[in-house]
C-alpha positions as CSV (number, residue, x, y, z in Angstrom):
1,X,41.8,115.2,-210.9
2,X,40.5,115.8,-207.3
3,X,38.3,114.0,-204.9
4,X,37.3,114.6,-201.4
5,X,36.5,111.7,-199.0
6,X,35.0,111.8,-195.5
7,X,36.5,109.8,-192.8
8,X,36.9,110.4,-189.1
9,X,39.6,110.6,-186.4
10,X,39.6,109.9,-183.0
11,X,40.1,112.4,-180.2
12,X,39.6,111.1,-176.7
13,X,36.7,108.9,-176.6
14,X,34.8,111.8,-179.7
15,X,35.3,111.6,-183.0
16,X,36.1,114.6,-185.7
17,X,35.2,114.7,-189.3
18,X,38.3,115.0,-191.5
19,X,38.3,115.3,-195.6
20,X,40.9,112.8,-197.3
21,X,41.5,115.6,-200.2
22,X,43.2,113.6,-203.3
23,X,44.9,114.9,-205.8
24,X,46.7,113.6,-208.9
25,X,48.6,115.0,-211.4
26,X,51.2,114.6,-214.1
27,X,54.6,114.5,-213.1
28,X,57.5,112.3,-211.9
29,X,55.7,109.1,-209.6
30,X,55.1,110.2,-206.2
31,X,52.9,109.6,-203.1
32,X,52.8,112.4,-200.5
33,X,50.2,112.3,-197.7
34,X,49.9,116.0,-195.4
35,X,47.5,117.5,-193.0
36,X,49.8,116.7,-189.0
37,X,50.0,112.6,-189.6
38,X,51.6,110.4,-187.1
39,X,54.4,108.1,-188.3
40,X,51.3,105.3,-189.0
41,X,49.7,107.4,-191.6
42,X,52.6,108.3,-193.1
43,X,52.9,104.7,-194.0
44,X,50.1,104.6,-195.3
45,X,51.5,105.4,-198.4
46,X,53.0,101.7,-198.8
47,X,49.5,99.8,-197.7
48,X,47.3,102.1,-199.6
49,X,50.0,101.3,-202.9
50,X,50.2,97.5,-202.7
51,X,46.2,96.9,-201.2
52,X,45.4,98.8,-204.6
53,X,47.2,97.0,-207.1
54,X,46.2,93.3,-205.4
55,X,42.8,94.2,-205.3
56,X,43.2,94.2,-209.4
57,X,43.2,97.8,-209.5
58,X,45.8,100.2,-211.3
59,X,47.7,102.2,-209.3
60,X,48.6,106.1,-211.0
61,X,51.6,106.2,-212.3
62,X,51.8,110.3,-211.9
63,X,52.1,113.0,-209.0
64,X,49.8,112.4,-205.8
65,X,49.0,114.5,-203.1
66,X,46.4,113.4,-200.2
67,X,45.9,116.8,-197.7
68,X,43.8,115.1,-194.6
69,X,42.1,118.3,-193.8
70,X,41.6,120.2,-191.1
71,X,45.8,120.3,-191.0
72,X,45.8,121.3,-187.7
73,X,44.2,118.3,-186.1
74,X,46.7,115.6,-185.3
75,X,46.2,112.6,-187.5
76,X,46.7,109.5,-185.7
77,X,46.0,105.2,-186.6
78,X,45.8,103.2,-189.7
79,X,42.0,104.2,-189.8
80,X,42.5,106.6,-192.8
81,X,44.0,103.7,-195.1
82,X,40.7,103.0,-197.0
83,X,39.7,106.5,-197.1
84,X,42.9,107.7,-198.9
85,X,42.2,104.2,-201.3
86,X,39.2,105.4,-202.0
87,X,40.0,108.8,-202.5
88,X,43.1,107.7,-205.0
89,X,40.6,105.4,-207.1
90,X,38.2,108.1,-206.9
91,X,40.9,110.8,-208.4
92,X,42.1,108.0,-210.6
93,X,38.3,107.5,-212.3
94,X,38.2,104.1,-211.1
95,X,35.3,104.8,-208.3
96,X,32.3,107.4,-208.5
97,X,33.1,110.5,-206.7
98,X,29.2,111.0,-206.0
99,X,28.5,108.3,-203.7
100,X,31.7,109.6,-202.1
101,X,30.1,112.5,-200.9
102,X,27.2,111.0,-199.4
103,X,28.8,107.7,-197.4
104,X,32.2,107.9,-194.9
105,X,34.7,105.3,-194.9
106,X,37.1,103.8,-192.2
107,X,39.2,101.1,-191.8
108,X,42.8,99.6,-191.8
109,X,44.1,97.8,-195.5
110,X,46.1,94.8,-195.2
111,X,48.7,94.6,-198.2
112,X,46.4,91.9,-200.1
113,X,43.6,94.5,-200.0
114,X,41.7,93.0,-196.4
115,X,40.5,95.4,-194.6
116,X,41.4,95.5,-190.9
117,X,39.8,96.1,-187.5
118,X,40.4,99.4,-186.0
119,X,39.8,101.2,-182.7
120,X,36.8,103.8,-182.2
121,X,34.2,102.7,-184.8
122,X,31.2,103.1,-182.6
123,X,32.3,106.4,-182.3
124,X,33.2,107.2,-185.6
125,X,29.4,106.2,-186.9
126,X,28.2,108.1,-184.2
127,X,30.0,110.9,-186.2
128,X,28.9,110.4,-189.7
129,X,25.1,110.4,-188.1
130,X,25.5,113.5,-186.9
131,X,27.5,114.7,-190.0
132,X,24.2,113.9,-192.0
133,X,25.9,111.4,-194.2
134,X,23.5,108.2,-195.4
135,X,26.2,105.8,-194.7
136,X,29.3,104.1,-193.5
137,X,31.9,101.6,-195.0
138,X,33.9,99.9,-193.0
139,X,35.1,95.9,-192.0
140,X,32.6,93.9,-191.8
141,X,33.8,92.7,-188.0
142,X,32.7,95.9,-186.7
143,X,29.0,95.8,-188.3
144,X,27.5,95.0,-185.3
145,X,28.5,97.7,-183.2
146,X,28.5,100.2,-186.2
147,X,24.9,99.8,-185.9
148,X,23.7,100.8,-182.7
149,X,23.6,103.6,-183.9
150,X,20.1,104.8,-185.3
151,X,19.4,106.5,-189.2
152,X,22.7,105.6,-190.8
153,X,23.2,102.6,-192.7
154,X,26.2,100.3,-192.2
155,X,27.8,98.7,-195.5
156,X,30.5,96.0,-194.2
157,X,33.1,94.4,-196.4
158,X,36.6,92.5,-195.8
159,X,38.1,93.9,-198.6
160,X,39.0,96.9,-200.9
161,X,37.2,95.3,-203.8
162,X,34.3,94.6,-202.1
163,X,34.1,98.3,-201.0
164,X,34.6,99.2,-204.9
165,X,31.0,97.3,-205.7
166,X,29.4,99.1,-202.4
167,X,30.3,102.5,-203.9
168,X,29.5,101.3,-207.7
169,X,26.3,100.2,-206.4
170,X,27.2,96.1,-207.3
171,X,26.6,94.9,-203.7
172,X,24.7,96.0,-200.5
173,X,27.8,94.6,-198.6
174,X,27.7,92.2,-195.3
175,X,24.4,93.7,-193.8
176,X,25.2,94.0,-189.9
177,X,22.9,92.5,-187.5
178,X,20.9,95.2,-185.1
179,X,21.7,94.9,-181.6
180,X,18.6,95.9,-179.6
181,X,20.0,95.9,-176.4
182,X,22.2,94.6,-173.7
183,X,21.4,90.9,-172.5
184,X,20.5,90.2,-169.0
185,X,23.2,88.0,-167.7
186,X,23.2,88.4,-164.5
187,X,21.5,85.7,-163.1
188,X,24.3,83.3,-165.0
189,X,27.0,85.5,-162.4
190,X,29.8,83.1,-160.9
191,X,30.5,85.7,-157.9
192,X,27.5,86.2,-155.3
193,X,27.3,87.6,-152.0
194,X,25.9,84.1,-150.8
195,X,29.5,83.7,-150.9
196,X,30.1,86.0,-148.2
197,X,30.1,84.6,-144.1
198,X,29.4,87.1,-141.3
199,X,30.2,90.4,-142.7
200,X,26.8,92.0,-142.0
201,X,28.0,95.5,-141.6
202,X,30.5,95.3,-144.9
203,X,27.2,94.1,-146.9
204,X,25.0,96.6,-145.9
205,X,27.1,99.2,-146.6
206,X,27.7,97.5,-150.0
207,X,23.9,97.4,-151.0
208,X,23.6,101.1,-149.5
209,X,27.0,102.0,-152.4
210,X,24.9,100.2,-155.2
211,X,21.7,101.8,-154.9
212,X,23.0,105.4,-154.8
213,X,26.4,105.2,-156.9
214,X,28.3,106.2,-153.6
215,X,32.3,105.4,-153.3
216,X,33.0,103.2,-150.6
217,X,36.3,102.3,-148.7
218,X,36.8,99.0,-146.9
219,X,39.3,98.4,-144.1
220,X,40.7,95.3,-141.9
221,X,43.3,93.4,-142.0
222,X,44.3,91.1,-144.7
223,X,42.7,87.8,-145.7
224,X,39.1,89.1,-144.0
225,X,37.0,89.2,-147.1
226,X,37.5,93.0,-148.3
227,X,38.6,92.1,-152.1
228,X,36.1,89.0,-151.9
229,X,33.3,91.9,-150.8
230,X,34.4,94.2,-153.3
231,X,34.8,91.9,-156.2
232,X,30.8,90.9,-156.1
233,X,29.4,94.4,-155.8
234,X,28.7,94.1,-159.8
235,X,26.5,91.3,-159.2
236,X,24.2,94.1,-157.6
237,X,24.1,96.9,-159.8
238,X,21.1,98.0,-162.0
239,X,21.4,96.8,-165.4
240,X,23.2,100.0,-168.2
241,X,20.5,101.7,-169.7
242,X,21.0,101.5,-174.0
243,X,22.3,105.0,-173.5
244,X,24.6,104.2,-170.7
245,X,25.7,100.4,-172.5
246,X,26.5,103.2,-176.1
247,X,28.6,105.2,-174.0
248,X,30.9,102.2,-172.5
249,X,30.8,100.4,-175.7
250,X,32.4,104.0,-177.3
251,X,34.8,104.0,-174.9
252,X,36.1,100.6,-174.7
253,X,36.1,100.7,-179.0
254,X,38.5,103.6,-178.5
255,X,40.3,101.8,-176.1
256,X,40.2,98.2,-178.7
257,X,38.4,96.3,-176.1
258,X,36.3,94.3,-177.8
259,X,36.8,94.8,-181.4
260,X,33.3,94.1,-183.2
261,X,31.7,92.6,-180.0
262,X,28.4,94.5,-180.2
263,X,27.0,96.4,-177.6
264,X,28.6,96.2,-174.3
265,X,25.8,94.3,-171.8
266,X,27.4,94.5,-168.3
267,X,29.2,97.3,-166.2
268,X,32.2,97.6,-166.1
269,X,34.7,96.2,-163.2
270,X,38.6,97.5,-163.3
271,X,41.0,96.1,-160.7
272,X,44.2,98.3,-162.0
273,X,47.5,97.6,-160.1
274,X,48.8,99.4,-157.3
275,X,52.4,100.2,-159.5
276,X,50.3,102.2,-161.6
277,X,51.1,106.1,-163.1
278,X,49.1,108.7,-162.6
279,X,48.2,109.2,-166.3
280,X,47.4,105.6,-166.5
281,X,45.0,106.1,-163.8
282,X,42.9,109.0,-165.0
283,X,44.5,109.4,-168.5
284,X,47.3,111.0,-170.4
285,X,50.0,110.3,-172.4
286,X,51.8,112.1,-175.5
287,X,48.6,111.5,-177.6
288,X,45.7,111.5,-174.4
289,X,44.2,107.9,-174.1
290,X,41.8,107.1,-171.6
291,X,42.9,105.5,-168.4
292,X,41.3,103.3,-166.0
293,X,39.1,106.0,-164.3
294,X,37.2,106.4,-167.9
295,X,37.4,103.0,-168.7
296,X,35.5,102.6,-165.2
297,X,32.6,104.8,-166.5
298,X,29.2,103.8,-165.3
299,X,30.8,100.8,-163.3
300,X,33.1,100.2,-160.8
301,X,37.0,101.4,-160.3
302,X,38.8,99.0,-157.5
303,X,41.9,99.9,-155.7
304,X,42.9,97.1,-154.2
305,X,46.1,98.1,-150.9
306,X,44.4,101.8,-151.2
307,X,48.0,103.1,-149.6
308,X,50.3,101.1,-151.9
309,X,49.0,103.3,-154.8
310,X,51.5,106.4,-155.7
311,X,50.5,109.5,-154.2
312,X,50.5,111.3,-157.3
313,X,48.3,109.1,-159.0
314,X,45.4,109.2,-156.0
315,X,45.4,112.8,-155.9
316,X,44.8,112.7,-159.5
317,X,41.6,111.0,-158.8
318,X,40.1,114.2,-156.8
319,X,38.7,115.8,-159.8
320,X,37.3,113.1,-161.6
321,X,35.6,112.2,-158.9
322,X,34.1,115.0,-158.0
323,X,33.6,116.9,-161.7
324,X,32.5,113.0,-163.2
325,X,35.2,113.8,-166.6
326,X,38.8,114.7,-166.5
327,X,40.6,117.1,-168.9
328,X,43.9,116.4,-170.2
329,X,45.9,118.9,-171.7
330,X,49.1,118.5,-174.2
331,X,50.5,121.1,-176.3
332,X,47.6,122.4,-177.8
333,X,45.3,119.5,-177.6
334,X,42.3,119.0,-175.1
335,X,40.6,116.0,-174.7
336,X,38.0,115.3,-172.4
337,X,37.1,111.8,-170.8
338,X,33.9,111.0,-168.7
339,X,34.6,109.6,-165.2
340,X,31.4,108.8,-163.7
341,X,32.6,105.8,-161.7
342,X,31.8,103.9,-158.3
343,X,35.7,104.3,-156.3
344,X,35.4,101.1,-154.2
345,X,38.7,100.5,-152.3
346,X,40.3,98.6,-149.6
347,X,43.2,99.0,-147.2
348,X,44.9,97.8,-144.3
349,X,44.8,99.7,-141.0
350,X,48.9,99.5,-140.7
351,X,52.0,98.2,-142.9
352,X,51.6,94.6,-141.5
353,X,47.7,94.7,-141.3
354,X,47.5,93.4,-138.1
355,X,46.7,96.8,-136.2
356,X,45.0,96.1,-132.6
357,X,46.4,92.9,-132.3
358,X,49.2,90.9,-130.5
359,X,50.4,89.9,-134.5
360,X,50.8,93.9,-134.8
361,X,54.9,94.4,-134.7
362,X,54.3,97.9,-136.3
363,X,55.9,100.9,-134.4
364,X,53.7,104.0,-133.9
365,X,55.5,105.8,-136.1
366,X,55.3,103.3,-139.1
367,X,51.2,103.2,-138.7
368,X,51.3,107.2,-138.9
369,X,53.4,107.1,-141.4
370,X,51.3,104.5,-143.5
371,X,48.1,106.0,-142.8
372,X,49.5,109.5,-143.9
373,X,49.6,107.6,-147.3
374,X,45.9,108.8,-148.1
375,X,45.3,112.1,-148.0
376,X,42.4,114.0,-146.2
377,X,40.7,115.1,-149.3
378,X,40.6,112.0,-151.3
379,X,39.6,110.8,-147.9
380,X,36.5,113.1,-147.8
381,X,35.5,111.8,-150.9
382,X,34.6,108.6,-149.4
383,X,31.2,108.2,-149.1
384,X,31.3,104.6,-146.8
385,X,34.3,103.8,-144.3
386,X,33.7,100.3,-143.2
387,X,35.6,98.2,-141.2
388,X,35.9,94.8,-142.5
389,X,37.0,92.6,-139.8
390,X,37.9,88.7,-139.3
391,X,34.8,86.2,-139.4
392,X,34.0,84.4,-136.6
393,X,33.3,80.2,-136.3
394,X,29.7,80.8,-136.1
395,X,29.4,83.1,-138.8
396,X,31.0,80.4,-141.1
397,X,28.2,77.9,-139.1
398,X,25.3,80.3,-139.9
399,X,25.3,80.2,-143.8
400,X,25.2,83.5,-146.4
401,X,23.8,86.3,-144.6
402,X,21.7,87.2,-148.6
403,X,22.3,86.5,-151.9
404,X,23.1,89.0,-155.0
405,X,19.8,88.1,-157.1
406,X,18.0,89.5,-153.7
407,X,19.7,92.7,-153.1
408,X,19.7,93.8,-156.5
409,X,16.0,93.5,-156.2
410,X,16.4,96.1,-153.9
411,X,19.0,98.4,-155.5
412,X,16.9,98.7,-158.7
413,X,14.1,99.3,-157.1
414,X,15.8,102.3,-155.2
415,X,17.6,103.1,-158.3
416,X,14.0,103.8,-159.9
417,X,12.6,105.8,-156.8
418,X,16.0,108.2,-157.6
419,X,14.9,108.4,-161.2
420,X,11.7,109.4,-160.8
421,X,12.5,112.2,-158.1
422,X,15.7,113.1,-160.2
423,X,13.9,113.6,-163.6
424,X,15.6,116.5,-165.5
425,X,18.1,117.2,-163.5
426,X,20.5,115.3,-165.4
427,X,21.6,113.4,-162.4
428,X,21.2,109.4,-162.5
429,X,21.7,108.6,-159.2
430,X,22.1,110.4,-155.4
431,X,25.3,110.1,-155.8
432,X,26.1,112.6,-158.7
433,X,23.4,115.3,-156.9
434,X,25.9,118.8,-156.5
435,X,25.4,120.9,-153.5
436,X,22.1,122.8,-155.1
437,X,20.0,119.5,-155.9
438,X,21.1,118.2,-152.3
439,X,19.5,120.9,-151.2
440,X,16.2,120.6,-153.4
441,X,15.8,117.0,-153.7
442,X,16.5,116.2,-150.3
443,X,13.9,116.5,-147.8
444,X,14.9,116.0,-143.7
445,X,12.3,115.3,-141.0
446,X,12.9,117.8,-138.2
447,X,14.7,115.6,-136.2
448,X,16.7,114.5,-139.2
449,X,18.1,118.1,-139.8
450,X,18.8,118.3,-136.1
451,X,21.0,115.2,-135.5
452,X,23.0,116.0,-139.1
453,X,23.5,119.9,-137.4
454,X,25.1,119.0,-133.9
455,X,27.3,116.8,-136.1
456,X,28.3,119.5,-138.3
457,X,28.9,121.6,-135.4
458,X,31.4,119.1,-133.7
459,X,33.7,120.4,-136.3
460,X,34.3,116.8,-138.1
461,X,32.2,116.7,-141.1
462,X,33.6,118.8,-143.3
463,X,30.9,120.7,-145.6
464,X,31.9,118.4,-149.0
465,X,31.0,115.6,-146.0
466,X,27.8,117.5,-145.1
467,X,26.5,116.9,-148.5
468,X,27.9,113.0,-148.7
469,X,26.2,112.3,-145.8
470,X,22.8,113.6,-146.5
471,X,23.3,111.7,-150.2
472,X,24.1,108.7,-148.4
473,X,20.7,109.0,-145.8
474,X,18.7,110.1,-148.7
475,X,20.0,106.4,-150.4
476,X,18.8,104.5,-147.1
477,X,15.7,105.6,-147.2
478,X,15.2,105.2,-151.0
479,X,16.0,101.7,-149.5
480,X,12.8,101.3,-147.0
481,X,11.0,103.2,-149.7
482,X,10.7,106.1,-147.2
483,X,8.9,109.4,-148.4
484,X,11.3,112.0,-146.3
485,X,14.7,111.1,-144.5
486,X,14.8,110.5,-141.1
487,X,17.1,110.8,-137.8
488,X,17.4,106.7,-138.3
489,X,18.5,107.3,-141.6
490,X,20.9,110.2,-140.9
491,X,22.4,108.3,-137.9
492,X,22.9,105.1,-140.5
493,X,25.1,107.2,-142.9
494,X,26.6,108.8,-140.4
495,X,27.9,105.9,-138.6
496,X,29.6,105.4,-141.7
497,X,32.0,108.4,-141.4
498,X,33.8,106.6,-139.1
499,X,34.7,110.3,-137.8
500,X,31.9,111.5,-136.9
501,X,29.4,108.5,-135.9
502,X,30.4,108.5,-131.9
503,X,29.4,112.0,-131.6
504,X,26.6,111.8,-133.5
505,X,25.6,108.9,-131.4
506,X,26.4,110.6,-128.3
507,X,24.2,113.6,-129.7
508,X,21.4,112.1,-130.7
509,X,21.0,109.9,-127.0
């Protein structure tokens, strides 16, 4: 007899449909599973055998053959165990092929029958919705996030025999709860900028970052407050959206970050060490998982010692930063991970730190050496060079400069004045406007367009720069709630291209 059951298998941070084709016959006893399986689903074979008979079912005693269709999509996780289960009890006339054609299952079998948690659920009910199937049966810890997603119902149970009465129609299974949204949590935040002393340049130039999504680079020597700076910049971002908070719960449920937490409610902040590879960075590997640049999507990626990174793995970052997904490659599988993340990093101006001052025992050479460490285009990328330097006595005396619950007053409200000027354009913030929308969305007073052309004409901005810098002004004055950008606010972003801002300043006087 044959039986066909839908499951799904992970590729990136998508999901494709494949059909768990069962077939039994007689013959000597055996147990073959086909259709490109890694070395997990091949042993399958032993967890789908022993979960079957102590659940209290019989297990054929004849020829089977499981084909996990389409064969050439690489098979990969012990996600397919309950779907070739079913598909054997199915075959076997233990369970009703029907309802089989109508629901998908997922999920890993434990030996006694338990079912398991797996990685990518969210994603793999997102599937089955679009798929058109009614439902989905799967563990019962990953009901929750199962059911963020609208129109499909969610049937959780802990074991094999539990998912026999769902599909016999016995029991409705564990019902999931419906998450409506992410919580608000961040008033409840440990980390606030009314931690910060002095600093008043650094801070501006970190609320100017969070209200228009731009990357920003911090510099000064060590123990000044750069990390401490960096560390509180999610404490003033706009709340995820339900479709942004879907999109990083799917990707951290690839990733088996929070296994049946529910919807993700705060964005994410990743701090990845400076020993790190390239493909660990942006992604890769024999089977392409995502790396820290996709697990930084719609939050915040840190590089903390900006120079200690490799240079292979920082010039990996060029693309995703400017294309917002990166595309790995192996053999003759393509996967595709979104990147749309804030680069916030620091550095030291020399190997010591102490650059410019009597400490400094650096040698020219060494400081050129070190700089030459970061590259001019990743450079260029940076939106925000900011020097970060050492606190003085009375700024310690004077007290927090403003506190997190204030500024990200102001970034949402900037954050809305982008929405409603950026509506169908499918950008969310100034940040992620290309060359073309720069040049629609953003209007320049006379004066404006004047100072940002003698700068250009110095030869230092660079045109990728041209663009950054009229993003950046066009954030500043979604700040003040300005109407058009000004020479002020063109002058602001361009002192911070550090390259550029004395001549602009000399320019503009």
């Amino acid at each position: 007899m044959l039986a066909h059951v839908t499951t799904f298998a992970i590729q990136g941070v998508e999901s494709r449909r494949v059909t768990v084709e069962v077939d039994i016959r007689p013959g000597l006893p055996a147990f073959t599973i086909v259709g490109l399986g890694d070395r997990a689903v091949r042993e399958a074979r032993e967890r789908v055998r022993s979960a079957v008979l102590n659940s209290g079912f019989e297990f054929p005693a004849r020829r089977i053959t499981v084909n996990l269709a389409p064969a050439a999509l690489r098979k990969e996780g012990p996600g397919f165990d309950l779907a070739i289960a079913c598909g054997v009890l199915a075959a076997g006339g233990q369970l009703p092929t029907e309802v089989l054609e109508r629901v998908a299952v997922f999920g890993e079998l434990a030996l006694g029958g338990e079912l398991r948690p797996c990685r990518g659920v969210l994603a793999v009910a997102e599937g089955a919705a679009s798929a058109g199937l009614e439902g989905l049966v799967l563990p019962a810890v990953h009901g929750r996030e199962a059911a963020l997603v609208d129109g499909l119902g969610v049937f959780g149970a802990s074991g094999l025999g539990e998912v026999a009465a769902i599909l016999r129609g016995e029991s409705d299974g564990q019902p999931p709860p419906r998450d409506d949204g992410p919580a608000a949590r961040v008033a409840g935040r440990v980390l606030d900028l009314a931690d910060v002393r002095g600093h008043g340049s650094p801070l501006r130039a970190l609320t100017i970052a969070a209200a228009g999504g731009h990357n920003l680079l911090l510099a000064g020597p060590p123990g000044t407050g750069k990390t401490m700076l960096a560390q509180r910049l999610p404490s003033i971002l706009p709340p995820l959206s339900r479709a942004e908070a879907i999109e990083v719960t799917r990707i951290q449920g690839v990733a088996g970050l929070r296994p049946g937490a529910g919807l993700v409610d705060e964005r994410p902040f990743r701090a990845p060490h400076h020993t790190i590879s390239a493909s660990g960075l942006v992604g890769g590997g024999g089977l392409p998982t995502p790396g820290e640049a996709t697990l930084a999507h719609h939050g915040v990626l840190f590089l903390d010692e900006l120079a200690e990174f490799t240079r292979p793995a920082l010039e990996a970052l060029r693309q995703p930063l400017e294309d917002g997904r990166v595309a790995i490659v192996r053999g003759q599988r393509r996967s595709v991970f979104p990147t749309r993340f804030m680069l916030v990093a620091s550095t030291n101006p020399c190997p010591c730190g102490y650059a410019g001052s009597p400490r400094c025992r650096c040698g020219e050479a060494d400081v050129a050496r070190y700089r030459r460490r970061l590259s001019g285009p990743l450079l260029d990328r940076m939106d925000l060079l900011v020097d970060v330097l050492r606190p003085t006595p009375a700024d310690f005396a004077a007290g927090p400069l403003c506190s997190s619950e204030h500024e990200r007053a102001r970034v949402v409200a900037a954050r809305e004045r982008q929405a409603a000027r950026l509506a169908g354009t499918g950008a969310a913030c100034n940040a992620h406007l290309d060359g073309a929308l720069v040049r629609r969305k953003v209007a320049l007073e006379p004066e404006g367009a004047a100072v940002l052309r003698r700068a250009y004409d110095r030869g230092t901005l660079s045109p990728r720069g041209h663009d950054r810098v009229l993003r950046v002004a066009q954030t500043i004055a979604d700040l003040e709630d300005a109407p058009i950008v000004g020479a002020e606010h063109l002058l602001e972003a361009l002192g911070f291209r550090q390259d550029v801002a004395e001549g602009a300043e000399e320019d503009a006087a």
